[in-house]
Backbone as ProteinMPNN parsed JSONL, in Angstrom:
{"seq_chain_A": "XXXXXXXXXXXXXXXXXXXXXXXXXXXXXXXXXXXXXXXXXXXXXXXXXXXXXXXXXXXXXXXXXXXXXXXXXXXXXXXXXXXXXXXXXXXXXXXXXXXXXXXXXXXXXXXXXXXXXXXXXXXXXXXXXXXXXXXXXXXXXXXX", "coords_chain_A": {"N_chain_A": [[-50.794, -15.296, 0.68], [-47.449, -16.566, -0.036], [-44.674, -17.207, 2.2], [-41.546, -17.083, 1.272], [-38.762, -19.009, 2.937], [-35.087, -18.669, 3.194], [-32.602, -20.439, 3.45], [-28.97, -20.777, 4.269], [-26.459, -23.382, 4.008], [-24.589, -24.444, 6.635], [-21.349, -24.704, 8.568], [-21.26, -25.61, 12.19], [-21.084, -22.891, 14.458], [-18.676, -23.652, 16.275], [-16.687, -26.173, 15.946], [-15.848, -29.605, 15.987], [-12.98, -32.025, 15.401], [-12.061, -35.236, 15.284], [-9.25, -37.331, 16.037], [-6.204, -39.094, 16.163], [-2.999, -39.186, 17.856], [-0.907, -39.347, 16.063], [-1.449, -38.426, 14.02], [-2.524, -35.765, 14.615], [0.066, -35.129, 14.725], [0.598, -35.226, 11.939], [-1.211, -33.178, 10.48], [0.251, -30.949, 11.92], [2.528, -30.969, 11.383], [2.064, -30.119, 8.847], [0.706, -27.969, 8.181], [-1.191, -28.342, 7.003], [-4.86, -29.647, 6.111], [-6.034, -33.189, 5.27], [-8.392, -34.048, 3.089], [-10.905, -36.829, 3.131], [-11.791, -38.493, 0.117], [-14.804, -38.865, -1.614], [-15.628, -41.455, -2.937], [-16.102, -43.715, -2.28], [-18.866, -45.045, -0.372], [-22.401, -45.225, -0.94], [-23.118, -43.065, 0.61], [-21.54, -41.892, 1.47], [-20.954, -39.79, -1.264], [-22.938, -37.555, -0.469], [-22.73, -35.049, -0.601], [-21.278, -31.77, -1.868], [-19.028, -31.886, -3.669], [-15.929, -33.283, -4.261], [-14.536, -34.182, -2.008], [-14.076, -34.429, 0.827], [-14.026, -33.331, 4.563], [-14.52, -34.752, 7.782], [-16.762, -33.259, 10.528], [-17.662, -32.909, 13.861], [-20.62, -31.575, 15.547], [-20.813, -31.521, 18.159], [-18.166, -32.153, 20.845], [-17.921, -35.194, 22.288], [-19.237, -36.701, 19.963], [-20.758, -39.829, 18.655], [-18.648, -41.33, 16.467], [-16.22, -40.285, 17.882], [-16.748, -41.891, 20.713], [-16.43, -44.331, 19.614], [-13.581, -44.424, 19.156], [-12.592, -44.755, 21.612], [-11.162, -43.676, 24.663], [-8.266, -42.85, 25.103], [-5.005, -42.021, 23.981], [-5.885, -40.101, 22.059], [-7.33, -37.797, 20.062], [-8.926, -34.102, 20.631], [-9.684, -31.871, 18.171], [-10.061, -28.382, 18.733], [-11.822, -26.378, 16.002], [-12.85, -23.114, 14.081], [-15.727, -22.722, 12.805], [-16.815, -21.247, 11.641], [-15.322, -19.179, 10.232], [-14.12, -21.093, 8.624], [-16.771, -21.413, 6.948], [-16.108, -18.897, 5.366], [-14.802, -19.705, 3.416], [-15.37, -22.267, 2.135], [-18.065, -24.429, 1.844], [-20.545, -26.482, 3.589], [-22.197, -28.532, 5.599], [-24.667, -30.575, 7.992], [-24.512, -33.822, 8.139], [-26.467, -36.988, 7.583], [-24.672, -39.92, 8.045], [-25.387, -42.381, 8.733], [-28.066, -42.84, 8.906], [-31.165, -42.593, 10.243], [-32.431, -44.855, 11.097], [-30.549, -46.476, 12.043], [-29.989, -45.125, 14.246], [-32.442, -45.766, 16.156], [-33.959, -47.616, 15.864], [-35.49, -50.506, 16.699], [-34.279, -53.16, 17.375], [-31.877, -52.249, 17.921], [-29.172, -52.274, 19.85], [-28.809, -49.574, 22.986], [-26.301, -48.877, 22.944], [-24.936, -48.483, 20.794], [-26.709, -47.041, 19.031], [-26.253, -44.596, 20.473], [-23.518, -44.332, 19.644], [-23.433, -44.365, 16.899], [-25.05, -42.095, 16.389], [-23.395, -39.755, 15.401], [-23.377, -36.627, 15.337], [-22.393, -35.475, 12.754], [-20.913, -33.016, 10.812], [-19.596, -32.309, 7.468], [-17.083, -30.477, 5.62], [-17.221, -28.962, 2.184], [-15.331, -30.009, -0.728], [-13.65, -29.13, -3.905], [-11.078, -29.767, -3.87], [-8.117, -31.748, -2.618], [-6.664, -30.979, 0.295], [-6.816, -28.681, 2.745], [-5.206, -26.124, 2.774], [-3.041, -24.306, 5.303], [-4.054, -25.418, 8.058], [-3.682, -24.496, 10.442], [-4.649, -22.014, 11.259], [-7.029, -22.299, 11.403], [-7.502, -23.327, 14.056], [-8.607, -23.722, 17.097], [-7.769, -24.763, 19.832], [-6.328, -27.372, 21.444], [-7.133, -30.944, 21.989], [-6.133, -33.31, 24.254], [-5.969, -37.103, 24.946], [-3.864, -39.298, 26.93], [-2.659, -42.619, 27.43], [-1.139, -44.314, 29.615], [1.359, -43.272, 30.055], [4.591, -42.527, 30.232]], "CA_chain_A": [[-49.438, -14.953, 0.366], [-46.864, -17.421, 0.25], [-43.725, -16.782, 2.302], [-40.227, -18.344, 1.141], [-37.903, -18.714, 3.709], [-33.967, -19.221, 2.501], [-31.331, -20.497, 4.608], [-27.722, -21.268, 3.801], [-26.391, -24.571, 4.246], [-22.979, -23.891, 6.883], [-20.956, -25.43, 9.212], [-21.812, -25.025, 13.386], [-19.957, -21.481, 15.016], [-17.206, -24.289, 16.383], [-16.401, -27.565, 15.431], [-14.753, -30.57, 16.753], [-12.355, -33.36, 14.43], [-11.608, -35.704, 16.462], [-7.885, -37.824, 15.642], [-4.917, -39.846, 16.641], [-2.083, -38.218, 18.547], [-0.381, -39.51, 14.873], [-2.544, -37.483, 13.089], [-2.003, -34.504, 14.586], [1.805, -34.429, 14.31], [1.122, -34.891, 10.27], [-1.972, -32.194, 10.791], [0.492, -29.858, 12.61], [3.93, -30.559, 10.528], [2.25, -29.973, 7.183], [-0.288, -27.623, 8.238], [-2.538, -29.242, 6.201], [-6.038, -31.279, 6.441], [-6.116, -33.913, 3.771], [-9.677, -34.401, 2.902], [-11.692, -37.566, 2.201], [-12.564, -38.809, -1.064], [-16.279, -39.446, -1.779], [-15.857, -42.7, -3.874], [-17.171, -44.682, -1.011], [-20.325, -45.669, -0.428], [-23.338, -44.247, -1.417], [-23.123, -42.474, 2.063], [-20.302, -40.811, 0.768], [-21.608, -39.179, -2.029], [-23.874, -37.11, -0.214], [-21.676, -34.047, -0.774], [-21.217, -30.933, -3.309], [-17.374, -31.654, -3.736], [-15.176, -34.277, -4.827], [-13.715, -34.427, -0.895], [-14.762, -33.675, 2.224], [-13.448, -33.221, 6.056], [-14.912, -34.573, 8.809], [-16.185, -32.706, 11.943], [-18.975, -33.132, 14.564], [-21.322, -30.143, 16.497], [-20.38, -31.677, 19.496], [-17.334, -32.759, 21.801], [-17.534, -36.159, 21.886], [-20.333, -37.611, 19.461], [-20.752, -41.192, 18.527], [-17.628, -41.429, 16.577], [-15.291, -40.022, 19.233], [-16.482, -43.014, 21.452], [-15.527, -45.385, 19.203], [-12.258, -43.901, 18.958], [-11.92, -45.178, 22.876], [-10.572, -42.424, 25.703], [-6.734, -42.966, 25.175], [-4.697, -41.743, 22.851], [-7.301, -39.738, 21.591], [-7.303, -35.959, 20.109], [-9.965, -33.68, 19.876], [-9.08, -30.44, 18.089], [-11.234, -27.537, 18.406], [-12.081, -25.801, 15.195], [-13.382, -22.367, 13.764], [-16.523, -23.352, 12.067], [-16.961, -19.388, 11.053], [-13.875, -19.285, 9.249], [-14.765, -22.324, 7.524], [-17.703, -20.817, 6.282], [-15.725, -17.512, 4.653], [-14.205, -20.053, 2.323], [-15.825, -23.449, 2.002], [-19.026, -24.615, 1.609], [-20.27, -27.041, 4.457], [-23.17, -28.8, 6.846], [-25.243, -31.662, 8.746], [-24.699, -34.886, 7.468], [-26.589, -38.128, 8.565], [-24.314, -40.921, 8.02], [-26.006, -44.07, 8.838], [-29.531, -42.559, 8.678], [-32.29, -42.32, 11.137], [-32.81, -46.468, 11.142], [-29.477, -46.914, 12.957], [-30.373, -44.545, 16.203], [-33.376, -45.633, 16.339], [-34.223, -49.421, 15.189], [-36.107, -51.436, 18.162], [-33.656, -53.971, 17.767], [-30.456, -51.751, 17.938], [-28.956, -51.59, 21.752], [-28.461, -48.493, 23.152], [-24.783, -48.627, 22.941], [-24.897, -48.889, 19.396], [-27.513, -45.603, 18.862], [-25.376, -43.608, 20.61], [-22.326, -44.487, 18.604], [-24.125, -44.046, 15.191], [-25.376, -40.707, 16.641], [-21.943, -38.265, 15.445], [-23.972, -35.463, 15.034], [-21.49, -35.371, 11.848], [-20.888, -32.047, 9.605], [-18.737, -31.91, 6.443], [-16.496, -29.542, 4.854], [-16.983, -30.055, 0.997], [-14.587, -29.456, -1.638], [-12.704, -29.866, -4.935], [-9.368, -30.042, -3.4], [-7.9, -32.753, -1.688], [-6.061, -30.429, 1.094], [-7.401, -27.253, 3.311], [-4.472, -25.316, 3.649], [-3.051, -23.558, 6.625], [-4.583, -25.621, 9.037], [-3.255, -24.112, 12.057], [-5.499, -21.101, 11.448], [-8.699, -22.829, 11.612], [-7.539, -24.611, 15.387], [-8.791, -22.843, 18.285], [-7.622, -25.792, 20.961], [-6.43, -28.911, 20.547], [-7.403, -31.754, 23.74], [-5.349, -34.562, 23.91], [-6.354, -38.117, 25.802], [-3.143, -40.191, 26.55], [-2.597, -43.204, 28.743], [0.239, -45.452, 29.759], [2.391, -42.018, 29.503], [5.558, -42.575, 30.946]], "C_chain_A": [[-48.518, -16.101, 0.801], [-45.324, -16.532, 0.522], [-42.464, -17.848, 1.775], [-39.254, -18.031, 1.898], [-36.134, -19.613, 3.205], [-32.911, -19.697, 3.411], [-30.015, -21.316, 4.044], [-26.999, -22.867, 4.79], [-24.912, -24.329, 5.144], [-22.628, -24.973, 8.014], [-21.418, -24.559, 11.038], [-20.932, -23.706, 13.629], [-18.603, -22.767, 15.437], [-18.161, -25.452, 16.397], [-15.737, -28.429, 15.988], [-14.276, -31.461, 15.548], [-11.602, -34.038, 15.458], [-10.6, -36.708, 15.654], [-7.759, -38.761, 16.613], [-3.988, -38.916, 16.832], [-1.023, -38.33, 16.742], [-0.768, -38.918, 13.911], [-2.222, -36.146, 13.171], [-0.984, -33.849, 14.143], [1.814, -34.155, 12.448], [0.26, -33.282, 9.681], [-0.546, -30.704, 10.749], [1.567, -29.339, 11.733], [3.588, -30.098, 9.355], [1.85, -28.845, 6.924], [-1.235, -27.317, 7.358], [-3.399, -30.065, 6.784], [-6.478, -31.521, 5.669], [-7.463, -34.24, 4.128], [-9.562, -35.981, 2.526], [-12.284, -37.763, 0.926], [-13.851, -39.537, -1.162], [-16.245, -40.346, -2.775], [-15.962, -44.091, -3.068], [-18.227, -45.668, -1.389], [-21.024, -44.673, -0.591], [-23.458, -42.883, -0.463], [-21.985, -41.333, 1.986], [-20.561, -39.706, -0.381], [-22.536, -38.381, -1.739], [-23.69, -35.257, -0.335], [-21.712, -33.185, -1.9], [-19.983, -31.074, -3.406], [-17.081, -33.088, -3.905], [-14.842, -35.017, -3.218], [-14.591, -33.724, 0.099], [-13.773, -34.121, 3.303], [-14.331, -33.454, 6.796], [-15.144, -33.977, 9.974], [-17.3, -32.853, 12.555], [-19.172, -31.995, 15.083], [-20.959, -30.424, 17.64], [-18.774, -32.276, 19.844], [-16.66, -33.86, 21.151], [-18.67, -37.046, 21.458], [-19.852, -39.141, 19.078], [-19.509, -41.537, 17.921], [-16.364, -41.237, 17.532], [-15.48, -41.49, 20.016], [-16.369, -44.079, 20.957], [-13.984, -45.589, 19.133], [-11.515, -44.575, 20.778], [-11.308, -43.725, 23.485], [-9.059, -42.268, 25.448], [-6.599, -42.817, 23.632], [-5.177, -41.083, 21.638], [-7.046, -37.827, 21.431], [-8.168, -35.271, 19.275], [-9.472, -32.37, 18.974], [-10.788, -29.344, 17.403], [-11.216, -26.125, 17.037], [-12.636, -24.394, 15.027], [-14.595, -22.61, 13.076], [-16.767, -21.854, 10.988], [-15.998, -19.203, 9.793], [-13.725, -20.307, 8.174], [-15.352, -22.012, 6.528], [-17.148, -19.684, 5.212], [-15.35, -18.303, 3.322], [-14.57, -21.831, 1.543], [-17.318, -23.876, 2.326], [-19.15, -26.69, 2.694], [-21.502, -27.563, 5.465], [-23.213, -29.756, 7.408], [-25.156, -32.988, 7.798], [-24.85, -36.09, 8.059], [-26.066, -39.274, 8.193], [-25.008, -42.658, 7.83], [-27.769, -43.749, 8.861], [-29.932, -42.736, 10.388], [-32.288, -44.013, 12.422], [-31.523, -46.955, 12.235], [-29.417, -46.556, 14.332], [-31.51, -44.917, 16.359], [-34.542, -46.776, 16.438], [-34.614, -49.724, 16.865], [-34.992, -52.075, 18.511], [-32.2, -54.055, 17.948], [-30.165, -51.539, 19.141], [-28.366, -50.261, 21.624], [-27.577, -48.197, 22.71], [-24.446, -48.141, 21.582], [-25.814, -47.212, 19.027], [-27.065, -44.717, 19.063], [-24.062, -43.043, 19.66], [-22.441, -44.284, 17.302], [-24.634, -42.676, 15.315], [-23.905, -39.79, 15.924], [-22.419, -37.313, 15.234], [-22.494, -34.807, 13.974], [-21.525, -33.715, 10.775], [-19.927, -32.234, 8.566], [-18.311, -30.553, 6.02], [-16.661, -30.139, 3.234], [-16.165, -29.233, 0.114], [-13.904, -30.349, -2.863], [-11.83, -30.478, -4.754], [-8.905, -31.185, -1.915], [-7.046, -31.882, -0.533], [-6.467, -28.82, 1.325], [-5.874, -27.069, 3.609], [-4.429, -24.805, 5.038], [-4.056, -23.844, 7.636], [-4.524, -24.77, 10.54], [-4.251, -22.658, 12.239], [-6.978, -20.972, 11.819], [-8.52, -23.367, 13.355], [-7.898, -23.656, 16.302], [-8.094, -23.516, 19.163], [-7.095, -26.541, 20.231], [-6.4, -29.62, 22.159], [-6.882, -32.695, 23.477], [-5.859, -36.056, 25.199], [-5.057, -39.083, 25.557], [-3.329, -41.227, 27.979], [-1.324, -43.962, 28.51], [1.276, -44.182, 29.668], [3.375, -42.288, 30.633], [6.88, -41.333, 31.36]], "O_chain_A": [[-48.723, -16.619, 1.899], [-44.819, -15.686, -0.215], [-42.462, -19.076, 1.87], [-38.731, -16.925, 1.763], [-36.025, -20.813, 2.951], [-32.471, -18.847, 4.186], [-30.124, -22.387, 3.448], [-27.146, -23.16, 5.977], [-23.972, -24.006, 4.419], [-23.376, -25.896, 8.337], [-21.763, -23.385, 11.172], [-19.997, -23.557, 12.842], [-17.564, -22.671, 14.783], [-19.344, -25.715, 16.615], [-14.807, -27.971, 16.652], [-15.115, -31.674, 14.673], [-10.776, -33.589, 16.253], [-11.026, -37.003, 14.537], [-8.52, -39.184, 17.483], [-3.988, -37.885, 16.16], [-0.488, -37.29, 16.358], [-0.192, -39.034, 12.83], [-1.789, -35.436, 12.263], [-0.834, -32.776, 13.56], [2.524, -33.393, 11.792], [0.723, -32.486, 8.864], [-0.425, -29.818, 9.903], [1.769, -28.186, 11.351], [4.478, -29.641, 8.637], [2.191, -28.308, 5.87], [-1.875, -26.302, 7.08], [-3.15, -30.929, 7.625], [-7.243, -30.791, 5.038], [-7.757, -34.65, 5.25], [-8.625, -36.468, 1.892], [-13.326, -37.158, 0.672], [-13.95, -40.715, -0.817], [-16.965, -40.01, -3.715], [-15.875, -45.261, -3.441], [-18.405, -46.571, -2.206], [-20.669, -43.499, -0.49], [-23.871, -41.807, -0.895], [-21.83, -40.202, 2.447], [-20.188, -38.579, -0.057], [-23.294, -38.232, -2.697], [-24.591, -34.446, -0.124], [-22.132, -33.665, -2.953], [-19.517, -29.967, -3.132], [-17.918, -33.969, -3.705], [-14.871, -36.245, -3.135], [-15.438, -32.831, 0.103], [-12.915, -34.99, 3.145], [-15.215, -32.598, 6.814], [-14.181, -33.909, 10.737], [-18.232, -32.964, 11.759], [-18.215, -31.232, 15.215], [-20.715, -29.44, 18.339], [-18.24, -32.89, 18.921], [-15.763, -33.967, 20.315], [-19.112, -37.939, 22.18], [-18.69, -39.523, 19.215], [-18.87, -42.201, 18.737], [-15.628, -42.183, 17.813], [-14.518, -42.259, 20.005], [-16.182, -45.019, 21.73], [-13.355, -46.645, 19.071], [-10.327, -44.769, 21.036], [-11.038, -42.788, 22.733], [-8.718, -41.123, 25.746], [-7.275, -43.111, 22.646], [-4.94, -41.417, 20.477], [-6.741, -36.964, 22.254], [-8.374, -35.38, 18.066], [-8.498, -31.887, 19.55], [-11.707, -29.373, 16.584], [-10.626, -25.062, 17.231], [-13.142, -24.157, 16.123], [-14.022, -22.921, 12.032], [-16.837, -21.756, 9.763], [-16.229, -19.127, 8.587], [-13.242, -20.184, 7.049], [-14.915, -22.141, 5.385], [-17.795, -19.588, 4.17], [-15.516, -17.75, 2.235], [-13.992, -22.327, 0.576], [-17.657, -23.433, 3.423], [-18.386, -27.651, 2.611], [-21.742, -26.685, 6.293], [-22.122, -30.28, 7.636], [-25.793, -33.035, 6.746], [-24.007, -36.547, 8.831], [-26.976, -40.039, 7.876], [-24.997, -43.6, 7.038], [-28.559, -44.692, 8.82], [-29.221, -42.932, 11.373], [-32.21, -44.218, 13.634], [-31.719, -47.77, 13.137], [-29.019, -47.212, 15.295], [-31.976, -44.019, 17.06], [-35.66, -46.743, 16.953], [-34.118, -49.258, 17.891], [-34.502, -51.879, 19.623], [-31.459, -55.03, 18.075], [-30.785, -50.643, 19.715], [-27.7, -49.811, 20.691], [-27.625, -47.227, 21.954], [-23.549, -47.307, 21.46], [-25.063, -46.275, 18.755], [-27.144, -43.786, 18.261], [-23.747, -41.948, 19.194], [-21.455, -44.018, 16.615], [-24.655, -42.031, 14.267], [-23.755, -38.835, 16.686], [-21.557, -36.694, 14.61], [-21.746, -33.907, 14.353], [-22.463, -33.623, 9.984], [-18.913, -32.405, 9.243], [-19.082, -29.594, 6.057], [-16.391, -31.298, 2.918], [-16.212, -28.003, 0.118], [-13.672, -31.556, -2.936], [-11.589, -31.577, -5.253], [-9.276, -31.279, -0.745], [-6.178, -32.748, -0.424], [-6.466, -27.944, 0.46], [-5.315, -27.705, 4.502], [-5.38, -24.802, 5.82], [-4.805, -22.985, 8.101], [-5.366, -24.611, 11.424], [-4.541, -22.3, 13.38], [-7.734, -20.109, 12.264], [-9.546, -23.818, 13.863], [-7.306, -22.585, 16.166], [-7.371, -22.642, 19.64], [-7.116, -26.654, 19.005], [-5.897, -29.138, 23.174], [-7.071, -33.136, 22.343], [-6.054, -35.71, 26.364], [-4.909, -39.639, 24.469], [-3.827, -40.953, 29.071], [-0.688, -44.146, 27.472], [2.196, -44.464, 28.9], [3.028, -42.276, 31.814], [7.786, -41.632, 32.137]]}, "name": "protein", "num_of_chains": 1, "seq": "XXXXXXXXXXXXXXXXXXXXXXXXXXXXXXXXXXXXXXXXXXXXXXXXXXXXXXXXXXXXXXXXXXXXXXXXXXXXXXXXXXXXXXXXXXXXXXXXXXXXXXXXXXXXXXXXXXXXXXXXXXXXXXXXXXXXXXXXXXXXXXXX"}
């Protein structure tokens, strides 16, 4: 007997998008999140939708620490809520070869790591952002 096992393709229970403190304010004033257009690189195209949103399973994955500690904002997501209305998963960016290469330094493996998910869609803008935010973490420095 052959079993088939089915599983839906979704985003994690919560999410992280990690920003610019400049970001947010356009995030917060519009409450909108303007998607990405997949006319990229091939890497881009990996997608059921015209657009997609960035978000990682974790914190602060490999993107985040490129982003540097300052000035820096994570905002914590619904991933659930996501799911009710958008279609959404794991996506490996730079492939396998980039975490993993002999001749790649650590530093570098980590940083190519984002344990990355997408949102995918037709529409260039998720409404009513502010409903999806659980948190938002902010990293500033030099604050006077």
């Amino acid at each position: 007997m052959i079993k088939i096992r089915k599983f839906n393709e979704s985003l994690s229970k919560v999410v992280f998008h990690n920003t610019y403190i400049e970001r947010l304010y356009s995030i917060l004033s519009s409450n909108t999140f303007y998607l990405t257009s997949n006319l990229g690189t091939d890497s881009d195209k990996l997608q059921k939708g015209f657009y997609y949103f960035s978000v990682s399973r974790i914190k602060f994955g490999g993107y985040a620490h490129s982003m540097g500690e300052s000035d820096h904002v994570n905002i914590v997501l619904d991933g659930d809520k996501f799911n009710q209305r958008y279609k959404g998963g794991p996506v490996d960016y730079w492939g396998r070869e980039m975490r993993t290469g002999k001749d790649m330094p650590f530093e570098y493996q980590m940083r190519n790591d984002e344990n990355e998910e997408r949102i995918f869609s037709d529409d260039s803008e998720i409404p009513n952002a502010k409903s999806y935010i659980i948190e938002i973490h902010i990293s500033m420095s030099g604050f006077k």
